[in-house]
GUMAR-332709 format. One record per residue (C-alpha): residue in three letters; x negated, y, z. Coordinates in Angstrom, 3 decimals. Layout:
+------+----------+----------+----------+
| type |        u |        v |        w |
+------+----------+----------+----------+
|  ALA |        X |        Y |        Z |
...
+------+----------+----------+----------+
This chain:
+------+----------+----------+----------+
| type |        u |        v |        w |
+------+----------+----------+----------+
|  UNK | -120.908 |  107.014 |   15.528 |
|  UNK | -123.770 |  109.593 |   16.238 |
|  UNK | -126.720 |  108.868 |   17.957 |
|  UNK | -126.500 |  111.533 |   19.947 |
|  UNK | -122.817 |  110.800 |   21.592 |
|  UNK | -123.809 |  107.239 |   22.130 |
|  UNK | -127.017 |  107.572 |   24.195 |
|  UNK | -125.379 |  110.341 |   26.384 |
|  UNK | -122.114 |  108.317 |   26.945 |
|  UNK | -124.419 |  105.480 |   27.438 |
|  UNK | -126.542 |  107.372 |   30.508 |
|  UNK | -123.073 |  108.481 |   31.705 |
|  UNK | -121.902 |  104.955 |   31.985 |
|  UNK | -125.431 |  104.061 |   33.686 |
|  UNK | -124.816 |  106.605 |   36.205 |
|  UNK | -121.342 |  105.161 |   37.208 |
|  UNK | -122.407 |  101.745 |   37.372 |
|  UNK | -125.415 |  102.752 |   39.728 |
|  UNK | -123.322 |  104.808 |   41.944 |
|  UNK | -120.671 |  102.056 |   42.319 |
|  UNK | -122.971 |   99.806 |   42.820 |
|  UNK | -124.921 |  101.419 |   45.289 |
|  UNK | -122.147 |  102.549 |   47.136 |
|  UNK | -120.737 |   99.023 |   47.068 |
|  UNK | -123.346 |   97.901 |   48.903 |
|  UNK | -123.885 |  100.374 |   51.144 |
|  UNK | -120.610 |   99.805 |   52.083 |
|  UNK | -121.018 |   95.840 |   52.325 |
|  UNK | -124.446 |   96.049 |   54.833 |
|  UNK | -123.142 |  100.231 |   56.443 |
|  UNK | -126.225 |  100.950 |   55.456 |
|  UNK | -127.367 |  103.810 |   53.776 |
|  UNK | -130.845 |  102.512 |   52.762 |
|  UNK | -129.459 |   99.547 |   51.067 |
|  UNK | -129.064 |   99.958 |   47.119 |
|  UNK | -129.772 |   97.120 |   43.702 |
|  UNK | -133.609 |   98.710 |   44.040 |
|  UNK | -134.735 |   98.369 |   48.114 |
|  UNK | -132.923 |   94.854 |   47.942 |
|  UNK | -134.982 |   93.739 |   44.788 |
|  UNK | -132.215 |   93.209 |   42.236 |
|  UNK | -134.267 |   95.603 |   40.125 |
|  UNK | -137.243 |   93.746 |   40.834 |
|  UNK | -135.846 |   90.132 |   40.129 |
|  UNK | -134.000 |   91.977 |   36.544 |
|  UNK | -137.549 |   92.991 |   35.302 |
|  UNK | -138.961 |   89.655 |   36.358 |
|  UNK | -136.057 |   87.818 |   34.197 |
|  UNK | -136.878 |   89.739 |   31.072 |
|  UNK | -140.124 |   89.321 |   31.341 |
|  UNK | -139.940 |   85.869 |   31.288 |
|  UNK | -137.166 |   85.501 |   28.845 |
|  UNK | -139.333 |   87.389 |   26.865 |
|  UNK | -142.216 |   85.596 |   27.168 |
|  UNK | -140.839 |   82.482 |   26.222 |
|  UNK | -139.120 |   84.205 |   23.029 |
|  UNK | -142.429 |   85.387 |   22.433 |
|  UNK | -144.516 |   81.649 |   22.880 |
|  UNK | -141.649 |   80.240 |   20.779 |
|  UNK | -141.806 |   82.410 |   18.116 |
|  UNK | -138.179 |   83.243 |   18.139 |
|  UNK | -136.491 |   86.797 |   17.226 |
|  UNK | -133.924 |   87.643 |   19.416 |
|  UNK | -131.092 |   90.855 |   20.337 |
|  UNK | -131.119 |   92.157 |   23.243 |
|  UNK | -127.825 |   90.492 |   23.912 |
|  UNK | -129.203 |   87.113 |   24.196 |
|  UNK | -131.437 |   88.066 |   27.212 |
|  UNK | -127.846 |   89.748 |   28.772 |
|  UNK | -125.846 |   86.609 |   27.844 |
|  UNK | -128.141 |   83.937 |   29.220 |
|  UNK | -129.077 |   85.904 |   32.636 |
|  UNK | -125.409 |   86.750 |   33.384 |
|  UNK | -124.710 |   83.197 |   34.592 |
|  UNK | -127.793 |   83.033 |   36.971 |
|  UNK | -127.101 |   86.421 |   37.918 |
|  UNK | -123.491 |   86.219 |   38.918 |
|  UNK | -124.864 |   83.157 |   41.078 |
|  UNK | -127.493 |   85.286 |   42.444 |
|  UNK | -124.497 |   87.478 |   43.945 |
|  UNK | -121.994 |   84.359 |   45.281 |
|  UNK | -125.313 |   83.689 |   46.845 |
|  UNK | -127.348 |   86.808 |   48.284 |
|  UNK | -124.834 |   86.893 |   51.361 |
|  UNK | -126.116 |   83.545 |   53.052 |
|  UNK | -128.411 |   86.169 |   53.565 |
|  UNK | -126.976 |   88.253 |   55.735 |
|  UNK | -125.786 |   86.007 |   58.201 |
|  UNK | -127.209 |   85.388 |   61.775 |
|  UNK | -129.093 |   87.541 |   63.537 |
|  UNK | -132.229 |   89.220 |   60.597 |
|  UNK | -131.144 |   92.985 |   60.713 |
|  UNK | -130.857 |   94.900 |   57.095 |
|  UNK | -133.820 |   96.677 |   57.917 |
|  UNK | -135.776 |   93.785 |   57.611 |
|  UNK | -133.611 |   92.357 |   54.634 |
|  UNK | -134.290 |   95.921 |   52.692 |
|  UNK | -137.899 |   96.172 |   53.414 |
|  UNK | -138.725 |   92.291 |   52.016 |
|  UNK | -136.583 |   93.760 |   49.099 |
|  UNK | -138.765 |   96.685 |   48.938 |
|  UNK | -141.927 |   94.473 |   48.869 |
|  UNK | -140.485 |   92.270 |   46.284 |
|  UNK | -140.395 |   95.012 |   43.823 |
|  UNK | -143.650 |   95.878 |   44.554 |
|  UNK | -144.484 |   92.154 |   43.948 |
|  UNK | -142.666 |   92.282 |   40.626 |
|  UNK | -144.629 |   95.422 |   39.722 |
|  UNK | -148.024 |   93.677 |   40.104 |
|  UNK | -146.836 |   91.033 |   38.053 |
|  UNK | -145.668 |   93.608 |   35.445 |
|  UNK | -148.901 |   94.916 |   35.254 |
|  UNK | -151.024 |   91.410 |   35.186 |
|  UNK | -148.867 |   90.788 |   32.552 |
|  UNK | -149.309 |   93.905 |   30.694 |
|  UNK | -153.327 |   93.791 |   30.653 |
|  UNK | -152.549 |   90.208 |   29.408 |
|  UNK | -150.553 |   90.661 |   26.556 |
|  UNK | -152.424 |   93.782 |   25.721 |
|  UNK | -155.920 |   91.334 |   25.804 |
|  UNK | -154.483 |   89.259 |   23.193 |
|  UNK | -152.791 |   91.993 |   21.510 |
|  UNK | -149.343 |   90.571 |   21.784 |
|  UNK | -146.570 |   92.867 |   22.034 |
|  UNK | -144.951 |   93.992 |   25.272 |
|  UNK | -141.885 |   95.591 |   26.720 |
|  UNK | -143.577 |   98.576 |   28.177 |
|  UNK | -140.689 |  100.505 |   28.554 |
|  UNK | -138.894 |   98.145 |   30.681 |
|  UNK | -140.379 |   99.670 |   34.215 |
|  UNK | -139.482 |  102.953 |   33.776 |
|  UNK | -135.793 |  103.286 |   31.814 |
|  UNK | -134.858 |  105.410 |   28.873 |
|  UNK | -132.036 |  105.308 |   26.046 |
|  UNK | -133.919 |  105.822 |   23.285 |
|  UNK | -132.776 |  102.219 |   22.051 |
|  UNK | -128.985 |  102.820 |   22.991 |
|  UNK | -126.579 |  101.763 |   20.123 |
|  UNK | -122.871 |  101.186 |   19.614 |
|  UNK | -123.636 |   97.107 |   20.739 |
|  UNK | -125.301 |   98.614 |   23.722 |
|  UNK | -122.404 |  101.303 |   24.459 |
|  UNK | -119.746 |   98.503 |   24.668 |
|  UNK | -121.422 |   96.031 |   27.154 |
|  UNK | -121.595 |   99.118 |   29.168 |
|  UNK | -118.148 |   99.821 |   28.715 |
|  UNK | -117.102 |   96.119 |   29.655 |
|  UNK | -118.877 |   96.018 |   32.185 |
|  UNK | -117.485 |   98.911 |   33.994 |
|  UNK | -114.248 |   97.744 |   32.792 |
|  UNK | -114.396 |   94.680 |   34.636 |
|  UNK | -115.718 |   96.689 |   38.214 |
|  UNK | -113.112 |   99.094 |   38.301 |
|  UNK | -110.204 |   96.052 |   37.771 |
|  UNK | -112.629 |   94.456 |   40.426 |
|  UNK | -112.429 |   97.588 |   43.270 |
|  UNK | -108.878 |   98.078 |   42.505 |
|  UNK | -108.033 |   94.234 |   43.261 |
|  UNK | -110.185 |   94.363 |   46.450 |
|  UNK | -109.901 |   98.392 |   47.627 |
|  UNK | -107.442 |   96.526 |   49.783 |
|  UNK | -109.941 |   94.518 |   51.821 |
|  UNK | -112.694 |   97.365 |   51.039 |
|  UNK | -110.353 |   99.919 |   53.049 |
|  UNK | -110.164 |   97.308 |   56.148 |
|  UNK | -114.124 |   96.748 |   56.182 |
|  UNK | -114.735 |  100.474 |   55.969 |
|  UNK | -112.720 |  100.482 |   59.228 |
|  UNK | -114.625 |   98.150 |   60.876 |
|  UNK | -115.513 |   94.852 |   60.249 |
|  UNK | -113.941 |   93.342 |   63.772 |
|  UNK | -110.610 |   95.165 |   62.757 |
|  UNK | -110.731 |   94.057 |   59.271 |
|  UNK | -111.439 |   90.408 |   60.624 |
|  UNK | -107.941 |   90.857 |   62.895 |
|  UNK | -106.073 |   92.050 |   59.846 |
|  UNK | -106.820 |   88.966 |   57.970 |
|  UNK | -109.977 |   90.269 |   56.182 |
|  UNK | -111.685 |   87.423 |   54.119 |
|  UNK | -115.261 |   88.672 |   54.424 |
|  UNK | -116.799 |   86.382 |   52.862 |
|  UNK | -114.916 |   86.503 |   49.781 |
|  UNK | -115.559 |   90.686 |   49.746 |
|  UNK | -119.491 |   90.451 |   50.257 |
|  UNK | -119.606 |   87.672 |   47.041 |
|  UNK | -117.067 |   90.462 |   45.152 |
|  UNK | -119.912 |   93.432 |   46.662 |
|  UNK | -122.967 |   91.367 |   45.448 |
|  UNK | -121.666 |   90.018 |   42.226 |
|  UNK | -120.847 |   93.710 |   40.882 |
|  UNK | -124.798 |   94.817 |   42.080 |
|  UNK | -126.031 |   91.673 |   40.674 |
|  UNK | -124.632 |   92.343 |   37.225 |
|  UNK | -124.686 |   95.700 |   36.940 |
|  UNK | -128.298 |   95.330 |   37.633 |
|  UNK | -128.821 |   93.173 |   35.073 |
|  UNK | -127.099 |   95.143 |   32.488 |
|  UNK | -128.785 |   98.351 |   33.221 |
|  UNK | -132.176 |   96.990 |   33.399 |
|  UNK | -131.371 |   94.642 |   30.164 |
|  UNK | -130.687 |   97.693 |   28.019 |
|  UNK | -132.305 |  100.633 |   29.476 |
|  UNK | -135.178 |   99.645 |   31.678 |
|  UNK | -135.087 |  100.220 |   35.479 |
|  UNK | -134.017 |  103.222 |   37.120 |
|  UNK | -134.862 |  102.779 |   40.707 |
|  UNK | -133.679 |  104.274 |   43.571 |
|  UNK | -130.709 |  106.049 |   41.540 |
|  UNK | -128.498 |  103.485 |   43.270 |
|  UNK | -129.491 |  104.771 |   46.907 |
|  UNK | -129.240 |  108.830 |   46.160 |
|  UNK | -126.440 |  108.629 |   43.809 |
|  UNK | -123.729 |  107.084 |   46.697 |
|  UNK | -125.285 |  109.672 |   48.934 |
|  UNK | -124.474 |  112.840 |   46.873 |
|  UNK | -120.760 |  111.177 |   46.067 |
|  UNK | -120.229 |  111.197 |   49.771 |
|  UNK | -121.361 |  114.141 |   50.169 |
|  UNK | -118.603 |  115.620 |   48.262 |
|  UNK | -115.929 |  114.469 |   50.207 |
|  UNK | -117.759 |  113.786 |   53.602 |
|  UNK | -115.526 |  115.469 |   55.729 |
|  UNK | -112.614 |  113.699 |   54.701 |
|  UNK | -115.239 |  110.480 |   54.233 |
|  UNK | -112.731 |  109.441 |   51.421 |
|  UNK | -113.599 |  106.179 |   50.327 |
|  UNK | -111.644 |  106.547 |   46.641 |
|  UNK | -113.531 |  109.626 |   46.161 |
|  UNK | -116.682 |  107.877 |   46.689 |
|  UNK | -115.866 |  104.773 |   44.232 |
|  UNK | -114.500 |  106.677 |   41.839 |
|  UNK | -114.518 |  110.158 |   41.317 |
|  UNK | -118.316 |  110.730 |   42.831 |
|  UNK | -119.346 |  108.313 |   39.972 |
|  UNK | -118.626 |  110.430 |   37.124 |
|  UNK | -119.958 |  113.362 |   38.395 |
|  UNK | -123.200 |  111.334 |   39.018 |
|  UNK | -122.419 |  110.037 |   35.570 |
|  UNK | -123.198 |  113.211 |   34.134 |
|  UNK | -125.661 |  114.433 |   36.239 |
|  UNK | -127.521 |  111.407 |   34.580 |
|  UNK | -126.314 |  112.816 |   31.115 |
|  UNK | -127.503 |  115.969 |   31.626 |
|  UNK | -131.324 |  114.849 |   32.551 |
|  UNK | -131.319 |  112.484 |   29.838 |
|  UNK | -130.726 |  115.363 |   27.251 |
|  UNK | -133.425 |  117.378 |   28.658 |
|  UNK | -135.630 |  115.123 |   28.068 |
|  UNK | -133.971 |  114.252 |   24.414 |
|  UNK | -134.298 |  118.101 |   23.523 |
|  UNK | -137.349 |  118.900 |   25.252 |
|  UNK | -140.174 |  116.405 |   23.880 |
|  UNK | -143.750 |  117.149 |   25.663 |
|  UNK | -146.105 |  117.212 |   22.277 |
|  UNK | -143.746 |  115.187 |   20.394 |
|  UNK | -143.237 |  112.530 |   23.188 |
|  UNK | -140.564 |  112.221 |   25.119 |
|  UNK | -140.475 |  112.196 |   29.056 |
|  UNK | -138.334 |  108.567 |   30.275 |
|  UNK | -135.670 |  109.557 |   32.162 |
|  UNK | -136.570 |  106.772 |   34.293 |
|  UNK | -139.895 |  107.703 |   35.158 |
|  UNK | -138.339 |  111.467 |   36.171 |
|  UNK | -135.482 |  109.850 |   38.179 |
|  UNK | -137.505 |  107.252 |   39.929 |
|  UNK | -139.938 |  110.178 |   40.920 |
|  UNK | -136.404 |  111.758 |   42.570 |
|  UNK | -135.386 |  109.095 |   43.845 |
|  UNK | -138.370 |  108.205 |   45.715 |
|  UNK | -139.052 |  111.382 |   47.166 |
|  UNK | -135.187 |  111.432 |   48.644 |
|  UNK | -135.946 |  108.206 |   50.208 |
|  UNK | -139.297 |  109.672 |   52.106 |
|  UNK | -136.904 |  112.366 |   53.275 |
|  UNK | -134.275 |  110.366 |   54.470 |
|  UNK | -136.905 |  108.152 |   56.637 |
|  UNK | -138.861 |  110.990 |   57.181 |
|  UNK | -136.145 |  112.931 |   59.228 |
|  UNK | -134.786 |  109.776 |   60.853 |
|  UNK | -131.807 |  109.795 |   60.007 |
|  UNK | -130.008 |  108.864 |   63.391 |
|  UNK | -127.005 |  106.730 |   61.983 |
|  UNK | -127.659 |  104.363 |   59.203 |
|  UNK | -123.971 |  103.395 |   59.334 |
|  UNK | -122.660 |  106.814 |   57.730 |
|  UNK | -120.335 |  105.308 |   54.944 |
|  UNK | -117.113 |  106.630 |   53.589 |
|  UNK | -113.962 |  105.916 |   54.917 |
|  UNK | -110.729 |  105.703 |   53.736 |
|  UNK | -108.390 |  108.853 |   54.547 |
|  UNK | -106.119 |  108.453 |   57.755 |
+------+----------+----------+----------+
């Protein structure tokens, strides 16, 4: 298959995992600061690889990016039956999403002691990890993408049920037999992966999973239709994703070309002032399902 068609189906298939994802959990805390990056899934991704690669590196062994995917997906899935212990008692998200913000910004210290490091002893390092590109992508890459959206739209389908309820309210859902706890460890174990996937193949993209379920609701906010949001916003974030990434594919600056990561990120971050900056007066503002 061409190049071409597999890094922009790849970056379309990016884009629909971080808008599900995001919107997932948006969903799961109703709140509309909450994505994979302010509650440090990106952060704890990038600090996985780095040590996975790391110890490749100190044990001399030569390995596909698969193998970092394969081994991580068991402590990651655990990660998600596990982040909702979190949530329980009285800490509000606000305080949950800002230790995830400062997390990240742990991680990136870390990336960059480890950086000067390697580059002192003039060992080779995963630069491109922080910010994400698909310069890399490849037909192996293109079908763990696929899987893996595979497996969260059989996942949203099997629990829109319970999804619906929640989106109602979570005291109604509870009276209509809701099993909560078995929805949040469904919500965190799709972010958790996808995560993982995304930043194990492309790099990090953060923030795209905060703006992306924004701009799906958006487009059907006055009916606040929760299918829309899961999954028909998604592929039109999808491609909005595509479309950046061959910009910067067709448009090198002096040869080099611009991570679609870095130009993202930049977005992303300067939606987020914006939203904080005009206070936005209800954090709760998630889709609903049509009455």
């Amino acid at each position: 298959m061409d190049y071409l068609v597999i890094r922009l189906f790849s970056s379309f298939f990016v884009g629909v995992l971080l808008s599900q994802s995001g919107s997932l959990v948006q969903l799961g805390t109703r709140n509309i600061l909450s994505s994979p990056s302010t509650l440090g899934f990106d952060g704890l991704a990038v600090l996985w690889l780095l040590m996975f690669h790391s110890v490749s590196l100190y044990l001399n062994l030569s390995y596909p990016v698969e193998w970092a995917f394969l081994l991580g997906m068991p402590l990651f899935i655990f990660l998600g039956l596990l982040f909702p212990q979190f949530l329980k008692g009285k800490l509000k998200f606000e305080r949950i999403i800002l230790l995830g913000i400062t997390f990240n910004l742990f991680v990136g210290a870390i990336f960059s002691l480890w950086q000067f490091l390697f580059m002192a002893f003039n060992l080779p390092f995963p630069v491109e990890l922080w910010f994400g590109h698909f310069r890399f992508a490849s037909p192996v890459s293109l079908g763990i993408l696929l899987g893996t959206e595979l497996l969260v739209l059989f996942g949203m389908k099997f629990f829109y049920r319970d999804l619906k309820m929640f989106s109602i309210g979570p005291i109604m859902g509870l009276n209509w037999g809701l099993n909560e706890k078995r929805l949040f460890q469904f919500i965190f174990v799709v972010v958790a992966v996808s995560t993982l996937v995304v930043v194990n193949l492309f790099g990090a993209f953060s923030f795209l999973g905060l703006v992306f379920p924004l701009l799906a609701r958006k487009m059907w906010f006055q009916k606040r239709d929760l299918a829309g949001e899961f999954f028909v916003g998604p592929l039109f974030n999808g491609f909005c994703l595509m479309i950046v990434d061959g910009l910067c594919y067709f448009n090198p600056v002096l040869g080099a070309e611009v991570p679609v990561g870095l130009i993202v990120t930049g977005i992303g971050a300067v939606s987020l002032i914006l939203i904080l900056w005009s206070g936005h007066n209800n954090s709760e503002n998630v889709a609903k399902p049509k009455k």
